[in-house]
C-alpha positions as CSV (number, residue, x, y, z in Angstrom):
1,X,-6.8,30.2,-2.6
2,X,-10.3,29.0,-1.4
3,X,-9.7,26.0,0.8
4,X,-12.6,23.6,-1.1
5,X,-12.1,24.3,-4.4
6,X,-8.6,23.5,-3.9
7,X,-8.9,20.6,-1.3
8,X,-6.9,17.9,-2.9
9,X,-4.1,20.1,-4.8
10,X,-3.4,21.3,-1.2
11,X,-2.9,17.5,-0.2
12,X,-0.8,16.9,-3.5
13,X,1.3,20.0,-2.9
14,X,2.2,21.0,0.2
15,X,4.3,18.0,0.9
16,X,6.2,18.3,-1.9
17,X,6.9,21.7,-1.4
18,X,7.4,21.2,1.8
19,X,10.1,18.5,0.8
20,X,11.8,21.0,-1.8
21,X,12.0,23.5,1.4
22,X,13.7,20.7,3.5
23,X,16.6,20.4,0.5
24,X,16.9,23.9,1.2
25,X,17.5,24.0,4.5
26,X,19.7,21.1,4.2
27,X,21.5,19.0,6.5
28,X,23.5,22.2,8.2
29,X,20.2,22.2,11.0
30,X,20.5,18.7,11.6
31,X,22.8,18.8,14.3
32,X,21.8,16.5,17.5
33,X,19.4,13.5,17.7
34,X,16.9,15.7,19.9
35,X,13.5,17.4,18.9
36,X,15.4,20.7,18.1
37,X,16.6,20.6,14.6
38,X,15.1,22.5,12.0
39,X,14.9,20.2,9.3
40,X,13.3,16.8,11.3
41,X,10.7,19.6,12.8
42,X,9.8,20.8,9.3
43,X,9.6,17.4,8.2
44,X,6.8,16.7,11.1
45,X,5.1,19.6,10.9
46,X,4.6,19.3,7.0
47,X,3.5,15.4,7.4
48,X,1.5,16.1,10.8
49,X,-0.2,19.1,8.9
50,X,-0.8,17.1,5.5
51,X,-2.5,14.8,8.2
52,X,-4.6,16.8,9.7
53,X,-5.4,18.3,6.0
54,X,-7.1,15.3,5.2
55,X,-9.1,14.0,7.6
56,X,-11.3,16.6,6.1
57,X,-11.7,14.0,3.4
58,X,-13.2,11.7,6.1
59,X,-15.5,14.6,7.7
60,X,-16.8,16.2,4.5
61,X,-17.1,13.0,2.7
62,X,-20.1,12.1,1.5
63,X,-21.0,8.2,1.8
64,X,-24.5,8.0,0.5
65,X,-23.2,8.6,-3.3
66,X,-20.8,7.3,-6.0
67,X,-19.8,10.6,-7.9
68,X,-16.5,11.9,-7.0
69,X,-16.1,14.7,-4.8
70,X,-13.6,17.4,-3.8
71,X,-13.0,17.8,-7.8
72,X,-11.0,20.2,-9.5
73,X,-10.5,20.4,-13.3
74,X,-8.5,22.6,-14.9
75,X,-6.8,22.6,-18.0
76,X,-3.3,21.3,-18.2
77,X,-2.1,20.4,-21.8
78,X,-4.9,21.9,-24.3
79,X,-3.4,20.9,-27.7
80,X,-4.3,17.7,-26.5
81,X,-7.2,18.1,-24.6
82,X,-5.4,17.1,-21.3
83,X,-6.5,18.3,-17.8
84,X,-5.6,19.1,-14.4
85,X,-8.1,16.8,-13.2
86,X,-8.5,15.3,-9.5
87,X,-11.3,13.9,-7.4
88,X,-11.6,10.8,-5.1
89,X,-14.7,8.2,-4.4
90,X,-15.2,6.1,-1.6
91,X,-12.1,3.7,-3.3
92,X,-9.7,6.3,-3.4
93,X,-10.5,8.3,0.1
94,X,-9.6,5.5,2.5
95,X,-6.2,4.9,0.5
96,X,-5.3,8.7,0.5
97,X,-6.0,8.9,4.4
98,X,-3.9,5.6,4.8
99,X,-1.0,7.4,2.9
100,X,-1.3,10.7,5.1
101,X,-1.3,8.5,8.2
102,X,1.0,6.6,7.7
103,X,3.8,9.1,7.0
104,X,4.4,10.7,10.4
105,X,4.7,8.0,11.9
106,X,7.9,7.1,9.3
107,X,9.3,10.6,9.8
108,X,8.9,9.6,13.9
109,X,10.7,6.4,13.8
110,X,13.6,7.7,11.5
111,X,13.8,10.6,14.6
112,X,17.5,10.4,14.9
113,X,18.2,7.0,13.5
114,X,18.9,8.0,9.9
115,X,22.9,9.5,10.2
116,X,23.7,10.4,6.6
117,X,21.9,13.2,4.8
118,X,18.6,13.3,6.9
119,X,17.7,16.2,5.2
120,X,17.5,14.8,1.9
121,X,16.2,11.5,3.6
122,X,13.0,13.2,4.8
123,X,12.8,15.5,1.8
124,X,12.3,12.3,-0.5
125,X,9.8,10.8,1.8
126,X,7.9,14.5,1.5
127,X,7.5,14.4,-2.1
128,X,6.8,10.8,-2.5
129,X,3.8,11.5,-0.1
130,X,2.6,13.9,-2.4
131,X,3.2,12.1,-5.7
132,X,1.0,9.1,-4.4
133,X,-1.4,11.4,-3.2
134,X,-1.7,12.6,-6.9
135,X,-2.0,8.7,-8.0
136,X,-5.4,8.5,-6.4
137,X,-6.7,11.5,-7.0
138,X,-5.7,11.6,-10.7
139,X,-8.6,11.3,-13.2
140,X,-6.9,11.8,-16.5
141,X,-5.1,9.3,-17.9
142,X,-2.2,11.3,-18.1
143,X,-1.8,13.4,-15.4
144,X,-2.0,9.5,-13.4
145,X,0.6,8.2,-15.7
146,X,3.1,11.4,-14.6
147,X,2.0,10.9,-10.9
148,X,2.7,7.0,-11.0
149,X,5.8,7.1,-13.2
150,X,7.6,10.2,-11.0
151,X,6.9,8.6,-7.0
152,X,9.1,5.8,-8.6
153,X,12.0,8.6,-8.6
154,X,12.2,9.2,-4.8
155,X,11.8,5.6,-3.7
156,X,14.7,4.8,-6.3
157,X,16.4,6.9,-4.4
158,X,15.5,6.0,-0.5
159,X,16.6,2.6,-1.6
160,X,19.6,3.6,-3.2
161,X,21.0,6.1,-0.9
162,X,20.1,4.7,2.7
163,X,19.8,0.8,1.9
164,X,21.7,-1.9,3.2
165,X,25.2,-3.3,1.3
166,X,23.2,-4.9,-2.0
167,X,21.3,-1.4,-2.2
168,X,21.6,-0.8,-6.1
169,X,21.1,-4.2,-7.1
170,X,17.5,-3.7,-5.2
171,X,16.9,-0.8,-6.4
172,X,17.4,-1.4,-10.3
173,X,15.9,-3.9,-10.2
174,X,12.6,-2.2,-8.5
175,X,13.0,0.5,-10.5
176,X,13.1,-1.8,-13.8
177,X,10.3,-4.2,-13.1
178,X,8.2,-1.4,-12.1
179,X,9.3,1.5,-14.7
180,X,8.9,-1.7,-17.9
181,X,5.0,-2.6,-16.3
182,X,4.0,0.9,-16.4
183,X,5.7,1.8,-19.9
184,X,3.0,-0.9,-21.2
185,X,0.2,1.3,-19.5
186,X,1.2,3.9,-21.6
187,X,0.3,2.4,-24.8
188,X,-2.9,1.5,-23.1
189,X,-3.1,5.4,-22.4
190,X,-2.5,6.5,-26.0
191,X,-4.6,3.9,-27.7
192,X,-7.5,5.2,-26.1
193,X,-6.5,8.8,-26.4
194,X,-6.6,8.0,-30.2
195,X,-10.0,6.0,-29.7
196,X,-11.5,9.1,-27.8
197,X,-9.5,12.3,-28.2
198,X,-9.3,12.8,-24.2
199,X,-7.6,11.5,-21.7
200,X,-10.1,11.5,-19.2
201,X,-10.8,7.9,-17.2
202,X,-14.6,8.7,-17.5
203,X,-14.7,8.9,-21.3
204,X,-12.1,6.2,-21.2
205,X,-14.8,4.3,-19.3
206,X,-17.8,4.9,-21.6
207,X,-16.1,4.2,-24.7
208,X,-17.3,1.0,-26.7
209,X,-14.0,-1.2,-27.4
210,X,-13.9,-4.5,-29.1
211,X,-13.0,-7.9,-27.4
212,X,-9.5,-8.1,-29.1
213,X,-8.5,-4.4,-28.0
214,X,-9.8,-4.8,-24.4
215,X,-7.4,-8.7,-23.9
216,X,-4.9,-6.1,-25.3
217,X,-5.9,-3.6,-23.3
218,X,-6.7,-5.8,-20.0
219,X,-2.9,-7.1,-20.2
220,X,-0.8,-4.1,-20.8
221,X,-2.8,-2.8,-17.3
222,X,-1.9,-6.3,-15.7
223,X,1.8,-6.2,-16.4
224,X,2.0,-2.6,-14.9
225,X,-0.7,-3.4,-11.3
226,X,0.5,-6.6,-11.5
227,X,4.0,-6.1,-10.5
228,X,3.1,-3.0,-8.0
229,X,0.8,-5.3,-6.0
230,X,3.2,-7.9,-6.7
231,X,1.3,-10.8,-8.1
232,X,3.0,-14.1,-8.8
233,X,5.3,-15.1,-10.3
234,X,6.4,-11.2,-11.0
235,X,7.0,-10.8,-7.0
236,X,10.6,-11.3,-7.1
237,X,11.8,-8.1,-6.8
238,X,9.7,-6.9,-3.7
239,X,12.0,-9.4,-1.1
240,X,15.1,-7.6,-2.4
241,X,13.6,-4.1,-1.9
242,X,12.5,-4.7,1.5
243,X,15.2,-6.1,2.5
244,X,18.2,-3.8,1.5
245,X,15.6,-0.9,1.8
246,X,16.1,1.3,5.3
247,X,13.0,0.6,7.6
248,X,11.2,3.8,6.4
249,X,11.4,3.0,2.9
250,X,9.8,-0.9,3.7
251,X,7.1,0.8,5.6
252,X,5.8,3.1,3.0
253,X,6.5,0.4,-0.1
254,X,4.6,-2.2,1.9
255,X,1.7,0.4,3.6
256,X,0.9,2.1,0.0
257,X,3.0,1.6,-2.9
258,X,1.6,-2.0,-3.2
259,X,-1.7,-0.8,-2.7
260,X,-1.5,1.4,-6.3
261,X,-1.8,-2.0,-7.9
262,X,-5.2,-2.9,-6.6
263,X,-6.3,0.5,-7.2
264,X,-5.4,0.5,-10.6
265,X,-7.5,-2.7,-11.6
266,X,-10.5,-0.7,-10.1
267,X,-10.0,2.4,-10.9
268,X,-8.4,1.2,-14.5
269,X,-8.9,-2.8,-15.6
270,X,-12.2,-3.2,-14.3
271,X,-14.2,-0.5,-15.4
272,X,-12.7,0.3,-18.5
273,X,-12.3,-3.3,-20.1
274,X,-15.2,-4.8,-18.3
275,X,-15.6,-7.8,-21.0
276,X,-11.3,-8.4,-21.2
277,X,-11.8,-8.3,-17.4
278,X,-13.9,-11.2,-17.4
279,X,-12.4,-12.9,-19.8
280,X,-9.2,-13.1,-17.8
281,X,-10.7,-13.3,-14.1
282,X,-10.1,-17.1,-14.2
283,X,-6.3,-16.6,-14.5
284,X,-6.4,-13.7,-11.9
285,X,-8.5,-15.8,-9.1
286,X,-5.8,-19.0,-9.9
287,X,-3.0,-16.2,-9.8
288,X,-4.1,-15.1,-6.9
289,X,-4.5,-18.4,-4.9
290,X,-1.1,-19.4,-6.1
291,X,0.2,-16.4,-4.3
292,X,-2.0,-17.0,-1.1
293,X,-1.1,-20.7,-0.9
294,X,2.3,-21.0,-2.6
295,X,4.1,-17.9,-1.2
296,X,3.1,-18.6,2.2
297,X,5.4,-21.6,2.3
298,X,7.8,-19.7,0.7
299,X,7.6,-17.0,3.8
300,X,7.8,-20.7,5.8
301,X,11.4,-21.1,4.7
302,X,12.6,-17.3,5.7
303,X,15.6,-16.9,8.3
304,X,15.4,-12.6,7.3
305,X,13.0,-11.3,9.3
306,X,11.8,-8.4,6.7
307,X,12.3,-10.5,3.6
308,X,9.5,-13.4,5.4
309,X,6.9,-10.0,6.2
310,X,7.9,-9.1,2.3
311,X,6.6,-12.5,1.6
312,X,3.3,-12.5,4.0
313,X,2.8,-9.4,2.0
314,X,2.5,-11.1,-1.0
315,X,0.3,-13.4,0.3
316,X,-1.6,-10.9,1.7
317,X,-2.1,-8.8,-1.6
318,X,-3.5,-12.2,-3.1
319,X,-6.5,-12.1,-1.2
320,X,-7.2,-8.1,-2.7
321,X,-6.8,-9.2,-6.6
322,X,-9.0,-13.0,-5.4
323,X,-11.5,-10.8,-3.9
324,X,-11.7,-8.2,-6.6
325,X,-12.4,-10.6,-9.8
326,X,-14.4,-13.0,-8.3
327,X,-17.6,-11.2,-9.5
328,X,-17.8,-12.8,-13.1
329,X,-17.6,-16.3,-11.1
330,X,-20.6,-15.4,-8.4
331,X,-24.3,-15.4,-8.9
332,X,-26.0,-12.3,-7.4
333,X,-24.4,-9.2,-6.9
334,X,-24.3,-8.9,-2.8
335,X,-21.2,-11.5,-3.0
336,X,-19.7,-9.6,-5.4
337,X,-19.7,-5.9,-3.5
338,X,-18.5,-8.3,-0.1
339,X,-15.6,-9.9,-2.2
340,X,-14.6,-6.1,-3.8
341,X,-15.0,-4.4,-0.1
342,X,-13.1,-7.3,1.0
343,X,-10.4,-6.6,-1.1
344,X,-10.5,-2.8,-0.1
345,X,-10.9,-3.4,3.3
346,X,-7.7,-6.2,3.6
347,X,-5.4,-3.3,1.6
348,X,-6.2,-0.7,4.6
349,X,-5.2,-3.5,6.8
350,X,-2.2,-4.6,5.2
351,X,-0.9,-1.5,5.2
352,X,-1.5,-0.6,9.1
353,X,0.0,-4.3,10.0
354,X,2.7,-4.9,7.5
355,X,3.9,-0.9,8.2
356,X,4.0,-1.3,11.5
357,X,5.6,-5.4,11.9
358,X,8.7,-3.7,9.6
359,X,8.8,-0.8,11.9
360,X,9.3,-3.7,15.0
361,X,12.0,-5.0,12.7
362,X,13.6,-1.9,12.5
363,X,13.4,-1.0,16.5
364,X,15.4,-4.8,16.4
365,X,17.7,-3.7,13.6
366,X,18.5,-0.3,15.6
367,X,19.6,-2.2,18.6
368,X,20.9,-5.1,17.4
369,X,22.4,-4.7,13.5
370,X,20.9,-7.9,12.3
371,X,17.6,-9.0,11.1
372,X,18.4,-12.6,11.2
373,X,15.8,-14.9,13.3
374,X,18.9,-17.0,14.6
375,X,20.4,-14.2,16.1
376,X,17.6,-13.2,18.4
377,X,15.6,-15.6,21.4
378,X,13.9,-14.0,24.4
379,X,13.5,-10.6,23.5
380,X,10.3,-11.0,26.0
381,X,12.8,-11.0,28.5
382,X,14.1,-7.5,28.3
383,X,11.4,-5.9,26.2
384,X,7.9,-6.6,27.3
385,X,6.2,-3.8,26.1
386,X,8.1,-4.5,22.8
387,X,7.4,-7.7,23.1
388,X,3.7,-7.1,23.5
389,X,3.6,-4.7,20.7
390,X,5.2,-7.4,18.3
391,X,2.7,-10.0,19.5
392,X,0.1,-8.4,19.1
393,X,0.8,-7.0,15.0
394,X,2.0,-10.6,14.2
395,X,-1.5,-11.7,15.7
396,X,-3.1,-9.2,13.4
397,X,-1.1,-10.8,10.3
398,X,-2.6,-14.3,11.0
399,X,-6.0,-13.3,11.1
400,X,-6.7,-13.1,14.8
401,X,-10.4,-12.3,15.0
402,X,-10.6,-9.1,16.6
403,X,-7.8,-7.0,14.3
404,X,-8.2,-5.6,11.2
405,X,-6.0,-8.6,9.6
406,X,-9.1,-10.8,10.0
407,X,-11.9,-9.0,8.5
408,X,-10.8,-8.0,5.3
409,X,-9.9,-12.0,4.9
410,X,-13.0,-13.1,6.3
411,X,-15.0,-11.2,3.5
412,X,-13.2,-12.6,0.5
413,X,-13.0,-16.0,2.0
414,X,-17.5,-15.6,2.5
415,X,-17.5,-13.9,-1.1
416,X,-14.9,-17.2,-2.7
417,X,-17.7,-19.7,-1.0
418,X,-20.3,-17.9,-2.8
419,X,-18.1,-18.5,-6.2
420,X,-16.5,-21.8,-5.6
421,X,-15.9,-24.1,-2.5
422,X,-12.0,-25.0,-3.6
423,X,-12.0,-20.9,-4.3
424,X,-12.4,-20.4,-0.3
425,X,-10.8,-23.3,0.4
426,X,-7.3,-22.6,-0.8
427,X,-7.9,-18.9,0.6
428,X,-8.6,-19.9,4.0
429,X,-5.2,-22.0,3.9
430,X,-3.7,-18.7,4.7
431,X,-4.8,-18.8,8.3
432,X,-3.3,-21.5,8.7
433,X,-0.1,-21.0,6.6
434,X,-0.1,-16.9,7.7
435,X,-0.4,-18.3,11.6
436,X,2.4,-21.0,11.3
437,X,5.2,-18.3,9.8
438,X,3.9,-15.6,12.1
439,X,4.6,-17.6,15.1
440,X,7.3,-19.5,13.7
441,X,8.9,-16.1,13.7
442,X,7.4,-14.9,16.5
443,X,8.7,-18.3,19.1
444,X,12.5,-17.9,17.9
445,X,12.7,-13.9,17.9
446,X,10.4,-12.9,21.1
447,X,10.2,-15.9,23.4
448,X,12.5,-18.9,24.4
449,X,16.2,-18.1,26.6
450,X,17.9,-15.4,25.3
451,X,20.3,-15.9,22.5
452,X,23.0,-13.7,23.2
453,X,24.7,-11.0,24.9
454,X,23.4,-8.1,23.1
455,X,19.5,-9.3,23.4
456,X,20.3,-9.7,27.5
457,X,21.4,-6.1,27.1
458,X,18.3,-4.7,24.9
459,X,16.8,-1.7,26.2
460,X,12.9,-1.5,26.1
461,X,11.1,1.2,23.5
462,X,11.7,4.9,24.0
463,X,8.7,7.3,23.9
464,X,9.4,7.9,20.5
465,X,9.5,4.4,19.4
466,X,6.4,3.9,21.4
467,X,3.9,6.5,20.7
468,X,4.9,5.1,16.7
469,X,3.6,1.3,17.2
470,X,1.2,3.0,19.9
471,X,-0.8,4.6,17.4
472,X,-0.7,1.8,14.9
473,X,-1.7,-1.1,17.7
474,X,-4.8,1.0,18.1
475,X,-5.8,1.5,14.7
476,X,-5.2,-2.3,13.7
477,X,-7.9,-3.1,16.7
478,X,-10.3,-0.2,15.8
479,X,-10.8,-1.1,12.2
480,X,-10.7,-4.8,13.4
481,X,-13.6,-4.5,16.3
482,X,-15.5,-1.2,14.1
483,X,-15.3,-1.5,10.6
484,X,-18.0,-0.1,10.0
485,X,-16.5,3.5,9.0
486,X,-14.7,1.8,6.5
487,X,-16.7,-0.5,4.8
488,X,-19.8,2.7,4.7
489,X,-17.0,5.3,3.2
490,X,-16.7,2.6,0.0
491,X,-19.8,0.8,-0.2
492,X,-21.4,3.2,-2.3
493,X,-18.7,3.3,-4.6
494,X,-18.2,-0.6,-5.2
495,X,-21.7,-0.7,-6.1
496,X,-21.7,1.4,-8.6
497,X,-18.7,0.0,-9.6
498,X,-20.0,-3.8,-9.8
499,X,-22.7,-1.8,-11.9
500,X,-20.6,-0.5,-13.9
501,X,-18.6,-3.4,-14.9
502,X,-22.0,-5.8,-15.2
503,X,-22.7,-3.9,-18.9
504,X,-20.7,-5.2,-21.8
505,X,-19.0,-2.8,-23.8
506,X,-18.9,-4.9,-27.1
């Protein structure tokens, strides 16, 4: 197989393979916690090597243009002119080296933590790494549809097997909010299969469609991204997820399976129903304001540490869909391609931060067996460079200048003054509301006497648990002091994008 031609079927592939291998082995090579057994080694190598796959997507990528690259087309389905057809642009790269990054570090931290079935633990983690992988590279409206329909299958399961005692309520009701959404998306797919004959999200894209099918259109997408972000008031499920899911399976929902819904209305919503775009972007900037403003005092009245990050999270995600439809409401396109990079730019950093403040909950959980706020108090006390680590992510989460939490935020929140004052006004309340829950949290679980006798007994992160929020510490400060890389990679693309989107299709 030539290596370039086949560049993103590798990435799609070899962890799922690698995840049917690990069923094969099986828990039988599981034995001990160390860094012998077969399986957790296979696990690593197969996410470390997906890893290292990709960051030829960084160092081959080209930033100057908006064409996608690494493509491969092939024919899939030809009785109904379906394809095999992948490629990513400078929206899609960053999320694909997000999702390849981020999944070592979940196979580190579930080490020798996860007890029952690891094998089939790690396996599911695997293929769900390469399904999403497929979800941003797909460019036929089919082959997407399969991609974002069958990563729903092993996070059903990661819930349902290894969650906490309300497990199958969660993950029913994930499964049903999400699986009804995309079902809707569907119907989207096959009306413009019957419009076009193809299935292809560039033909999709130059298609005339008329007002009344693009509202249709426009809100079958919304009820499918709108629940994976989650956008108000269709949010409901994510707190229950989180909190029955096992720390893994919060890391990689809140890293990159929230971030599918913001990709979709670019790579979907806003390009192919430019004029039902617009015609809704009112309701999606007040949508997304009532999730920045409302939610965060929702997150105010939390006493479960993971359910009040699920709820910054939603918060969070507001500012993406705010800073993604405000073009229709700002004069000149500049503000526009800051409030869209924005958007991109605060999904990276969501998923570094809200990945890693879970993983701090789960290093708590570990020890302690409870995720209540009450039952912590000085955790400073007998882990400082815990302490430190936790600090300095739930910093990061309230904007601190300086992370990566405060320049995607800082973009939307310039872009909103460009549109409307009350716009940016509302959105900057988050700094204040994201600060006050942060360090509400923060003051009761890290700092203050110690509450009881198992914090006084805490012992401080091991190598494993460090070299984990290690890594992620780092990256939250790069992409917050340099974001330069970032912002060039998808500049290009957004563009061409707010281009795009500026020419009726009436």
């Amino acid at each position: 197989m030539d290596f370039s031609q086949h560049f993103l079927s590798i990435l799609i592939w070899l962890p799922v393979f690698g995840g049917i291998a690990l069923l094969a082995i099986g828990d039988r090579h599981a034995e001990g916690s160390g860094w012998g057994g077969t399986m957790r080694v296979t696990a690593l190598i197969v996410s470390a090597l997906t890893f290292l796959i990709s960051l030829k997507l960084y160092a081959g990528f080209r930033n100057s243009i908006a064409v996608m690259q690494f493509v491969e087309r092939v024919e899939w389905i030809p009785s109904l002119n379906v394809f095999y057809y992948l490629g990513v642009d400078g929206i899609s790269a960053p999320l694909i080296l997000l999702t390849t990054f981020i999944t070592p570090l979940v196979v580190i931290a579930a080490w020798d933590t996860i007890k029952v079935r690891p094998a089939q633990y790690f396996a599911a983690f695997l293929i769900l790494e390469g399904l999403m992988i497929g979800v941003f590279s797909a460019l036929d409206g089919l082959l997407f549809y399969v991609f974002w329909e069958a990563m729903l299958v092993p996070m059903f399961l990661i819930i349902g097997v290894w969650g906490g005692a309300r497990r199958v309520y969660a993950t029913l009701k994930f499964f049903l909010y999400t699986f009804l959404g995309s079902v809707l998306m569907l119907v989207a797919f096959i009306y413009l299969y019957r419009l076009t004959g193809s299935f292809d999200l560039f033909v999709f894209m130059e298609v005339p469609i008329g007002m009344t099918a693009q509202k249709l259109i426009f809100i079958a997408f919304l009820l499918a991204f709108a629940v994976k972000v989650p956008m108000w008031p269709v949010h409901t499920w994510l707190p229950d997820a989180h909190v029955e899911a096992p720390t893994g399976g919060s890391v990689i929902l809140a890293a990159i399976m929230l971030k599918m819904g913001g990709y979709g209305f670019l790579r979907l919503s806003l390009p192919i129903v430019p004029d039902g775009s617009a015609y809704f972007s009112g309701m999606m900037i007040a949508l997304s304001l009532i999730a920045i403003v409302y939610i965060s005092f929702v997150a105010l009245m939390q006493q479960d540490m993971k359910k009040l990050i699920a709820y910054s999270s939603i918060a969070h995600m507001g500012f993406v869909t705010l800073g993604f439809f405000l073009f229709w409401w700002i004069q000149g396109d500049s503000g526009a391609v800051l409030g869209m990079s924005g958007g991109m730019v605060q999904m990276i950093s969501h998923g570094l931060i809200s990945g890693a403040l879970f993983l701090c909950v789960g290093v708590l959980y570990d020890r302690v067996h409870s995720r209540q706020i009450a039952d912590y108090g000085g955790v400073a006390n007998t882990m400082p460079v815990f302490a430190a680590f936790m600090v300095l992510f739930a910093m990061a989460n309230a904007g601190l200048p300086g992370t990566s939490g405060f320049v995607g935020e800082f973009m939307v929140i310039i872009a909103s003054f460009k549109a409307n004052f009350w716009f940016a006004f509302l959105a900057a309340t988050i700094l204040v509301l994201g600060a006050a829950y942060t360090l509400w949290m923060i003051k009761r679980v890290i700092y203050g006497d110690v509450a009881n006798e198992k914090v006084s007994v805490l012992k401080d992160l091991n190598r494993r648990e460090f070299i984990v929020l290690g890594v992620l510490a780092v990256s939250v400060l790069l992409i917050g002091l340099w974001p330069a890389p970032l912002v060039d990679m998808m500049n290009a693309t957004i563009e061409h994008l707010i281009e795009r989107i500026g020419h009726s299709k009436l």
